[in-house]
Phi, psi and omega in degrees: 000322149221062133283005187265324204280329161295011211225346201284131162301158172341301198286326181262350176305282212302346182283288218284305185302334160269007184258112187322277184315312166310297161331273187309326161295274165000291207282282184330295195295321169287270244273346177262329168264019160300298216289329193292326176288304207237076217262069143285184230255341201270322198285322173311275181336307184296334176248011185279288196289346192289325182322303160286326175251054179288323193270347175282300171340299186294336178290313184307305194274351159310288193289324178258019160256350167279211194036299172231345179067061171178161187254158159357107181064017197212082209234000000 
């Protein structure tokens, strides 16, 4: 998931991330199959804290996919 989401253009990446819910569901499924690909220690913690704290993330990771065109720890 993410690479597919990475793979996504800009405009719809910057779509599924402002949208609340939707943000949050997004941010939970790339950050567990992050941590499942690649099972270093930030991804595992990341997808841990996202589960509860999806949405200050998903804002977060809103602002660094403008930016670097990738989310937090998930490169």
């Amino acid at each position: 998931m993410m690479k597919w989401f990475n793979s996504q253009p800009r405009l719809i990446q910057l779509l599924l991330l402002i949208i609340p819910v939707v943000n949050w569901v997004v941010e939970v499924v790339v950050r567990i199959s992050a941590a499942f690909e690649h099972p270093i220690l930030s991804n595992v913690i990341m997808a841990i804290v996202v589960i509860f704290l999806g949405l200050p993330f998903g804002w977060l990771d809103l602002i660094w996919v403008l930016l670097f065109n990738h989310m937090v720890f998930c490169k």
